[in-house]
FIDO-646608 format. One record per residue (C-alpha): residue number from 0; residue in three letters; x, y, z. Coordinates in nm, 2 decimals. Layout:
N
<atom><n>NUM</n><res>ALA</res><c1>X</c1><c2>Y</c2><c3>Z</c3></atom>
...
//
This chain:
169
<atom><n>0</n><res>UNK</res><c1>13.84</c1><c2>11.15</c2><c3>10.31</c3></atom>
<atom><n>1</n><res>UNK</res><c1>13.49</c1><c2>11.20</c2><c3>10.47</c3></atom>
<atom><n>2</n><res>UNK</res><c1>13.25</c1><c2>11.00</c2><c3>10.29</c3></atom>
<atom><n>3</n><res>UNK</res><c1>12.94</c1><c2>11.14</c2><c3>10.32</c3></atom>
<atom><n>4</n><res>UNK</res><c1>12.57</c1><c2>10.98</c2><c3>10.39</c3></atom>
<atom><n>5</n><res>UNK</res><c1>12.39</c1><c2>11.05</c2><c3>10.08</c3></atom>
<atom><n>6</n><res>UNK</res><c1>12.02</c1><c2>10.99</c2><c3>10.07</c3></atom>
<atom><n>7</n><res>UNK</res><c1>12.04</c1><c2>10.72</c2><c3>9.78</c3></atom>
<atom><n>8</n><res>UNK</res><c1>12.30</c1><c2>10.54</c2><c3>9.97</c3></atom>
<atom><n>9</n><res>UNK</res><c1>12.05</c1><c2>10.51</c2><c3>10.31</c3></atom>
<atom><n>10</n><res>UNK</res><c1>11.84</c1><c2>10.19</c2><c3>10.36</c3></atom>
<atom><n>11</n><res>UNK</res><c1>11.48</c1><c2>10.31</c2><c3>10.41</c3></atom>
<atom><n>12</n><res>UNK</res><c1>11.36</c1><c2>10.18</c2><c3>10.77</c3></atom>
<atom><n>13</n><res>UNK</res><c1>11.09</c1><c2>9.95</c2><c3>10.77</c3></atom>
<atom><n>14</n><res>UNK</res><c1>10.74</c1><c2>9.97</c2><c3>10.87</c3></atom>
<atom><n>15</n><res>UNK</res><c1>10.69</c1><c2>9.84</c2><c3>11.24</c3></atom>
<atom><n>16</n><res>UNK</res><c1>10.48</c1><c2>9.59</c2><c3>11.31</c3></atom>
<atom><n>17</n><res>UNK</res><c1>10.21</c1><c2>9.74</c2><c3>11.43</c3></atom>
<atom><n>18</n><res>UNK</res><c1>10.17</c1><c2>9.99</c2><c3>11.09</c3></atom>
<atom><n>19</n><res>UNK</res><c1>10.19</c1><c2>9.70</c2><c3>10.89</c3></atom>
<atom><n>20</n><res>UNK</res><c1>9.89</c1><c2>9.54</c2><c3>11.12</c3></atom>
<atom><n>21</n><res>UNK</res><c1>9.68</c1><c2>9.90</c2><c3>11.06</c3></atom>
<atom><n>22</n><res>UNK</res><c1>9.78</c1><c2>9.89</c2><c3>10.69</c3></atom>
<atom><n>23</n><res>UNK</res><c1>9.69</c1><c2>9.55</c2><c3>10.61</c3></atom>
<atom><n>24</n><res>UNK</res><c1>9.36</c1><c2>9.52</c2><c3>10.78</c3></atom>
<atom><n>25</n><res>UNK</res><c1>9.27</c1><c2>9.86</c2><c3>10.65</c3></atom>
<atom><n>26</n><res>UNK</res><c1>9.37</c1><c2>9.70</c2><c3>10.30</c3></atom>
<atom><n>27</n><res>UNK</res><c1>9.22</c1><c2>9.36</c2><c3>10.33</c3></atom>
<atom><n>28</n><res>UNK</res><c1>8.91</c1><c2>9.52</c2><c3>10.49</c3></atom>
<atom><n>29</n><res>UNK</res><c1>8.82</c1><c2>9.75</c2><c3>10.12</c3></atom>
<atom><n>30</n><res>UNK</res><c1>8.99</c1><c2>9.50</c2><c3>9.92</c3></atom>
<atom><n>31</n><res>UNK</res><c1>8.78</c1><c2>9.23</c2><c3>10.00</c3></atom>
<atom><n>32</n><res>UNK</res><c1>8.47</c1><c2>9.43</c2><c3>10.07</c3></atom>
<atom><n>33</n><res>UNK</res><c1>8.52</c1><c2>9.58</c2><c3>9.69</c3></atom>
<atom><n>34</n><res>UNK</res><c1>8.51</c1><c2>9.21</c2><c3>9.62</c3></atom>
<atom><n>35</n><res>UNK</res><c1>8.23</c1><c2>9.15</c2><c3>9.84</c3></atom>
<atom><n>36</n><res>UNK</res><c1>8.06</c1><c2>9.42</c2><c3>9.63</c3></atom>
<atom><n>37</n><res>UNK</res><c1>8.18</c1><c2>9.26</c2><c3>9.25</c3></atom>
<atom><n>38</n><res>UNK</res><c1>8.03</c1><c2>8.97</c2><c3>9.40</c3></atom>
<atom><n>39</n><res>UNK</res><c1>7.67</c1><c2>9.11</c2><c3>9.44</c3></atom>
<atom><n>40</n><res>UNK</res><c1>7.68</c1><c2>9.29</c2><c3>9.12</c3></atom>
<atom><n>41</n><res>UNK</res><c1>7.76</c1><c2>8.99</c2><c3>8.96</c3></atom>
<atom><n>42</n><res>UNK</res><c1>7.48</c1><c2>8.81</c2><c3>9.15</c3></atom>
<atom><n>43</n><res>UNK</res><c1>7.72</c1><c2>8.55</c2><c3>9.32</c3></atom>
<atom><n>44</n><res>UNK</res><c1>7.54</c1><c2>8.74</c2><c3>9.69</c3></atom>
<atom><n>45</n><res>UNK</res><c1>7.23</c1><c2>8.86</c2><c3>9.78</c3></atom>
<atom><n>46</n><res>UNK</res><c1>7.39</c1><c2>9.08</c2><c3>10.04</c3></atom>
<atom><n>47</n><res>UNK</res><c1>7.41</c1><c2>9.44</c2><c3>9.96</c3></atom>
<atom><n>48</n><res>UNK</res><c1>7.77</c1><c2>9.60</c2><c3>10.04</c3></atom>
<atom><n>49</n><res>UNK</res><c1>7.55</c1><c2>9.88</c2><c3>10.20</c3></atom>
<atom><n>50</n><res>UNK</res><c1>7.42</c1><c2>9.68</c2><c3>10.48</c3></atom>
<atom><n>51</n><res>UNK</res><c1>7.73</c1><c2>9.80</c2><c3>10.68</c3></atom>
<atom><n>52</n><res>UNK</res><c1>7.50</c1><c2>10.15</c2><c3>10.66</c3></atom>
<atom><n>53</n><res>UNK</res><c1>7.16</c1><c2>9.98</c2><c3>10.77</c3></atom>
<atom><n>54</n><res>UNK</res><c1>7.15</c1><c2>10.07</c2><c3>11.15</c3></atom>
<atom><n>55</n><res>UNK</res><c1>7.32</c1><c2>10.39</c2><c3>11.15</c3></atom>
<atom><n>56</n><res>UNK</res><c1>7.18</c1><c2>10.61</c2><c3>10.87</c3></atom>
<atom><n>57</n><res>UNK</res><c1>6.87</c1><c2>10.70</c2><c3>10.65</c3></atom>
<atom><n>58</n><res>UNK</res><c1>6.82</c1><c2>10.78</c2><c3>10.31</c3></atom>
<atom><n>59</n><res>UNK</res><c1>6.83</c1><c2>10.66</c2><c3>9.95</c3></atom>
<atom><n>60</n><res>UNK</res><c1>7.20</c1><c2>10.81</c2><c3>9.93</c3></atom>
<atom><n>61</n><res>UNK</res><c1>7.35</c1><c2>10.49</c2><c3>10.09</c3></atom>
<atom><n>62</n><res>UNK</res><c1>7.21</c1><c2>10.29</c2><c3>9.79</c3></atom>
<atom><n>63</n><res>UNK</res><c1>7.44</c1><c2>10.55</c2><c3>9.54</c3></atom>
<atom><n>64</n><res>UNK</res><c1>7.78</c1><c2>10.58</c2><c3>9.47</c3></atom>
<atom><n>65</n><res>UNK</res><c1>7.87</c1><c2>10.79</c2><c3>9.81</c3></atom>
<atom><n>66</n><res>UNK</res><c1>7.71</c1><c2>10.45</c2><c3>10.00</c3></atom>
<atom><n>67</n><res>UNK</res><c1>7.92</c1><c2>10.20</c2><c3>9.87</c3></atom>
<atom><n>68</n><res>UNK</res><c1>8.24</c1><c2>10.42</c2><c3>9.92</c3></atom>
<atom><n>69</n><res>UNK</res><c1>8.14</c1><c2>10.50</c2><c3>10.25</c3></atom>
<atom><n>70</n><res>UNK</res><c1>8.03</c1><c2>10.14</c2><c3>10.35</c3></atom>
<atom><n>71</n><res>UNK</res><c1>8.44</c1><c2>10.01</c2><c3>10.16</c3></atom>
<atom><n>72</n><res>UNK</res><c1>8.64</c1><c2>10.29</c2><c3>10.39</c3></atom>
<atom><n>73</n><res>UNK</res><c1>8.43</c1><c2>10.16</c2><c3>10.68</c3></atom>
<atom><n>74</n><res>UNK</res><c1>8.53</c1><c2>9.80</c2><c3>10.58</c3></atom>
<atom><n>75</n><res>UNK</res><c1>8.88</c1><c2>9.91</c2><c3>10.60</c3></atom>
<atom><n>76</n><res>UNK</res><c1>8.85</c1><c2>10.05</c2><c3>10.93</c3></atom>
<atom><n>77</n><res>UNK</res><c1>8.63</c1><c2>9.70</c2><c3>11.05</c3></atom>
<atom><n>78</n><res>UNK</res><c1>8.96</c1><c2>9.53</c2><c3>10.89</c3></atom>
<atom><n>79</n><res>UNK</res><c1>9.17</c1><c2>9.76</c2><c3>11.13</c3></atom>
<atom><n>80</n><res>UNK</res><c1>8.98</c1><c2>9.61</c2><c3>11.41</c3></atom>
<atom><n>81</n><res>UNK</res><c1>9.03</c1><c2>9.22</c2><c3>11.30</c3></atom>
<atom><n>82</n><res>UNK</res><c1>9.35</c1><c2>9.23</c2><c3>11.22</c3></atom>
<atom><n>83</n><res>UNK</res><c1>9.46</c1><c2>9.44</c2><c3>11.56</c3></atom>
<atom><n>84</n><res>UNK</res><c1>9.31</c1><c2>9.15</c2><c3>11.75</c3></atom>
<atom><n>85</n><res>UNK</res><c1>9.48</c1><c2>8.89</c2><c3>11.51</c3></atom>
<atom><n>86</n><res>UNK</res><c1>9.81</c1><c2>9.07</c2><c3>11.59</c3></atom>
<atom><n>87</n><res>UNK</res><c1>9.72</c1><c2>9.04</c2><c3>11.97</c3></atom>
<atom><n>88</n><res>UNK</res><c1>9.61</c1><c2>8.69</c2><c3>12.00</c3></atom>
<atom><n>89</n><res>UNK</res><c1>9.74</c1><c2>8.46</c2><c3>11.71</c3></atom>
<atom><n>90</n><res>UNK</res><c1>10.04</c1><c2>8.64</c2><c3>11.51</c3></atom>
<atom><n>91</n><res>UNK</res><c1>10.33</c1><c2>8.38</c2><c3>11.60</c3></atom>
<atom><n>92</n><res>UNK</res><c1>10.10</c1><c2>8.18</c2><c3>11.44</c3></atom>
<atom><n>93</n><res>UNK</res><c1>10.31</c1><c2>7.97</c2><c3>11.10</c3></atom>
<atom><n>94</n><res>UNK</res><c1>9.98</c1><c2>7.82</c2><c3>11.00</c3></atom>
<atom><n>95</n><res>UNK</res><c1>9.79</c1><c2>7.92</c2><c3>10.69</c3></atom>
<atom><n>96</n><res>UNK</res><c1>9.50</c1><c2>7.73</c2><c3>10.80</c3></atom>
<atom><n>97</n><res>UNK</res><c1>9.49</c1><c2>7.91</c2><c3>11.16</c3></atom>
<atom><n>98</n><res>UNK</res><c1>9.47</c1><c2>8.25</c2><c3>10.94</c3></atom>
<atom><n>99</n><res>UNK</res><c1>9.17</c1><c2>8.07</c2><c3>10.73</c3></atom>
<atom><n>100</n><res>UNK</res><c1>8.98</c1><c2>7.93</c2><c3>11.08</c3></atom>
<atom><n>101</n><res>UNK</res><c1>9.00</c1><c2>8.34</c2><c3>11.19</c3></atom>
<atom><n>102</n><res>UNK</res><c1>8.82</c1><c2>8.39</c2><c3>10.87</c3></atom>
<atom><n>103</n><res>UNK</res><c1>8.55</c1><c2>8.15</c2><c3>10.90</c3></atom>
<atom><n>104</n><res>UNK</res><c1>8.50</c1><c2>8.26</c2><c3>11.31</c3></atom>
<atom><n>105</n><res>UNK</res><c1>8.49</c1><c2>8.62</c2><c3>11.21</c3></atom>
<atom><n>106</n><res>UNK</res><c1>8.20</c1><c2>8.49</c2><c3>10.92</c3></atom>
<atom><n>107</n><res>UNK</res><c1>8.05</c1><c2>8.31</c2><c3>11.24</c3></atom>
<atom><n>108</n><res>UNK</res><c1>8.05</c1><c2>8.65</c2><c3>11.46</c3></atom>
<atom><n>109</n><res>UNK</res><c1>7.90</c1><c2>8.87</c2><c3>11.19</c3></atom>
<atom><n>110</n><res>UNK</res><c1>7.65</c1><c2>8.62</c2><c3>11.05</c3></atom>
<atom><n>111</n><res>UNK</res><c1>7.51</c1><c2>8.51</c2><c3>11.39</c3></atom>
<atom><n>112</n><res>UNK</res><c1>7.62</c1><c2>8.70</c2><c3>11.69</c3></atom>
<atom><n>113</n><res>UNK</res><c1>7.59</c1><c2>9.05</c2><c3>11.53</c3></atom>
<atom><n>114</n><res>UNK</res><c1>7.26</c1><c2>8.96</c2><c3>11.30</c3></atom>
<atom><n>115</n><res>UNK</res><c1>7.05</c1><c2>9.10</c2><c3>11.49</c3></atom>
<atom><n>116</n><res>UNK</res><c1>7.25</c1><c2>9.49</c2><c3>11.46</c3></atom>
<atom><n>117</n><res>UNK</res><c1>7.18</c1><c2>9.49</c2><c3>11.04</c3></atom>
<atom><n>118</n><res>UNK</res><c1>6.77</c1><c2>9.48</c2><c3>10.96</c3></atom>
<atom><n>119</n><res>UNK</res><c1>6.87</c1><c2>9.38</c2><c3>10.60</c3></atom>
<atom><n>120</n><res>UNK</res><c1>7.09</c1><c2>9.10</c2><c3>10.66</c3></atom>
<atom><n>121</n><res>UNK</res><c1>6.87</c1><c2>8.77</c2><c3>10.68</c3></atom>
<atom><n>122</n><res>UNK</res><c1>6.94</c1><c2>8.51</c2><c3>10.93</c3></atom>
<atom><n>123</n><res>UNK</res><c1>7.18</c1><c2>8.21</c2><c3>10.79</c3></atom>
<atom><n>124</n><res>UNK</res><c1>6.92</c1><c2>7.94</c2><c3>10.75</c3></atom>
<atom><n>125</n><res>UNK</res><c1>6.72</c1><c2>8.22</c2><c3>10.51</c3></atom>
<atom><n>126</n><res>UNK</res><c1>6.98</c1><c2>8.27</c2><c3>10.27</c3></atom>
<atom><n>127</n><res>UNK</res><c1>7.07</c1><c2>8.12</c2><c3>9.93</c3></atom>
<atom><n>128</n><res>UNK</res><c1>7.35</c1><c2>7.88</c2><c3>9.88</c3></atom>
<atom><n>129</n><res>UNK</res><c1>7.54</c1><c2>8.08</c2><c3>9.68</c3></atom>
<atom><n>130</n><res>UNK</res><c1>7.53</c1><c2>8.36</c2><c3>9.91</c3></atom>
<atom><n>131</n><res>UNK</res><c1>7.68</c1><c2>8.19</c2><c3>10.17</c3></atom>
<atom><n>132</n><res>UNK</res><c1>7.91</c1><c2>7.97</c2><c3>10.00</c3></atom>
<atom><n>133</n><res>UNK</res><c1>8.03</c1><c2>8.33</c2><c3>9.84</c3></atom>
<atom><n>134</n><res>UNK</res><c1>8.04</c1><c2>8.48</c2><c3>10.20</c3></atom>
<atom><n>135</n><res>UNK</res><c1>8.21</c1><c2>8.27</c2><c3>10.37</c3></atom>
<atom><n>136</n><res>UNK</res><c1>8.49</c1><c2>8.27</c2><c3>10.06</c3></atom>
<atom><n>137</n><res>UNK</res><c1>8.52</c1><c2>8.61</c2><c3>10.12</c3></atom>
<atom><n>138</n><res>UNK</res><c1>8.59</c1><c2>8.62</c2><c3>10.51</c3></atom>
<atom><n>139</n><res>UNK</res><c1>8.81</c1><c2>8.29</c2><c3>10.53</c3></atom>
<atom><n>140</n><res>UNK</res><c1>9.01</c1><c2>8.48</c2><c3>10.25</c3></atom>
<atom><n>141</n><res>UNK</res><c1>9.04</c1><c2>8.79</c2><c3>10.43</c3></atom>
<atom><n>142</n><res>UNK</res><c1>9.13</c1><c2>8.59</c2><c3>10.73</c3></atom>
<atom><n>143</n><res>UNK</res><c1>9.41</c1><c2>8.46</c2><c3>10.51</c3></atom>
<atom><n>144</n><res>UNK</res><c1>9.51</c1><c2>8.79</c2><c3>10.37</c3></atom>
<atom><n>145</n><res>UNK</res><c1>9.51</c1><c2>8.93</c2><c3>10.73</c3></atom>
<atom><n>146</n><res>UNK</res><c1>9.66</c1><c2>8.66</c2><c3>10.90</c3></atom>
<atom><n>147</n><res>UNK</res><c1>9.91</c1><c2>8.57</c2><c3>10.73</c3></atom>
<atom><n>148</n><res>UNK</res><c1>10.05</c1><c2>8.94</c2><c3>10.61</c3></atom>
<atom><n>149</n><res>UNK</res><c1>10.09</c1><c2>8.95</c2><c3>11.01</c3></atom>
<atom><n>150</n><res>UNK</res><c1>10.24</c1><c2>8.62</c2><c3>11.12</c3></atom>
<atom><n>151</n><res>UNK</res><c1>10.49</c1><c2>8.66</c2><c3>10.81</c3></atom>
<atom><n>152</n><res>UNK</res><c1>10.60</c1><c2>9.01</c2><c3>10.89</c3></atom>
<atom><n>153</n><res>UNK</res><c1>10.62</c1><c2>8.90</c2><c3>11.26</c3></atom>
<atom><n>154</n><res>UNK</res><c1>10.82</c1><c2>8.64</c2><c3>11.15</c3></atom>
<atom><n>155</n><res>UNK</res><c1>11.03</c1><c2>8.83</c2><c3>10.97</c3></atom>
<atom><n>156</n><res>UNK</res><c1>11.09</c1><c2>9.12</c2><c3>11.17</c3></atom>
<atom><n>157</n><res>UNK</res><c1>11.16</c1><c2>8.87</c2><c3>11.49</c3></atom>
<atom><n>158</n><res>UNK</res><c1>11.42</c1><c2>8.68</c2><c3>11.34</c3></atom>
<atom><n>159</n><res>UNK</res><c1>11.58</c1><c2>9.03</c2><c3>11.17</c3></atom>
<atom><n>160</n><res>UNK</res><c1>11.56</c1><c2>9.17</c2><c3>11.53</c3></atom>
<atom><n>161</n><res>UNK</res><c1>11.69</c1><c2>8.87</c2><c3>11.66</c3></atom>
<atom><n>162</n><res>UNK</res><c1>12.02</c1><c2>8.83</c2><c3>11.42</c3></atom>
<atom><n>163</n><res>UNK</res><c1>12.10</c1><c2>9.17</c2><c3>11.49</c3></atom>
<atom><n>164</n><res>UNK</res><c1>12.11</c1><c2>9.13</c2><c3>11.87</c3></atom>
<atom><n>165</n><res>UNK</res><c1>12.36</c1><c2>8.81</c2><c3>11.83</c3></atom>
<atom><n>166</n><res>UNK</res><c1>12.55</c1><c2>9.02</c2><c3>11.56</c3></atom>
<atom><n>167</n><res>UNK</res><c1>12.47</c1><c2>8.75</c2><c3>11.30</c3></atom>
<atom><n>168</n><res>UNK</res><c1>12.39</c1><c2>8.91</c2><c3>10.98</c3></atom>
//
């Protein structure tokens, strides 16, 4: 008797490594920008979600609806971006707090290296507490989100790949 490969019966193969990198920065990046954006409705930020819009465009449409969707899918792609160079540099990292240190230097690169790119975004030493506190939340748990998606995945898609080699299952 032949038995037969029927679709129910077949494992589904899983996502490599590197679309799970794409997916969860592109994730992380409008997750925690629509976050970002709760946050400055609620008043917890001064910083407008728009500001990703500031250099590049003109217009009161950026402060509407079509804005802030456009500024969230351009997160995701910025989150593409971080999380390709955490999988390049850092993702045999185990460490939870390495993932959160990524966070806080990628709050460091935006809020004073590339300052000078968004007119609307205040230098650090001009913004409120809260804003900052609230910020830098927000990045070291994107960092977190990011980081450790990657290193765990890695992790687990070493050792799989690794068990199957030996023949250990």
């Amino acid at each position: 008797m032949v038995k037969e490969k029927l679709e129910q019966n077949q494992g589904s193969k899983p996502m490599s490594l590197m679309m799970v990198t794409i997916s969860t920065g592109f994730v992380g990046g409008v997750f925690w920008s629509l976050l970002g954006y709760l946050a400055y409705t609620f008043h917890f930020t001064e910083l407008k979600p728009t500001m990703i819009l500031d250099p590049w465009t003109v217009g009161e449409w950026k402060g509407g609806w079509i804005g802030v969707v456009l500024s969230l899918l351009i997160m995701g792609l910025i989150g593409i971006s971080a999380a390709l160079i955490y999988y390049f540099t850092l993702k045999n990292a185990q460490s939870i707090w390495i993932s959160a240190l990524y966070g806080f230097i990628l709050f460091l690169i935006v809020f004073f290296l590339l300052n000078p790119l968004f007119p609307s975004l205040n230098p650090v030493n001009e913004l409120k507490r809260d804003t900052i506190i609230t910020t830098v939340c927000l990045y070291i748990l994107f960092g977190v989100f990011v980081g450790y998606s990657i290193s765990y995945e890695y992790k687990e898609q070493f050792l799989s790949g690794k068990e199957e080699k030996e023949g250990n299952y």
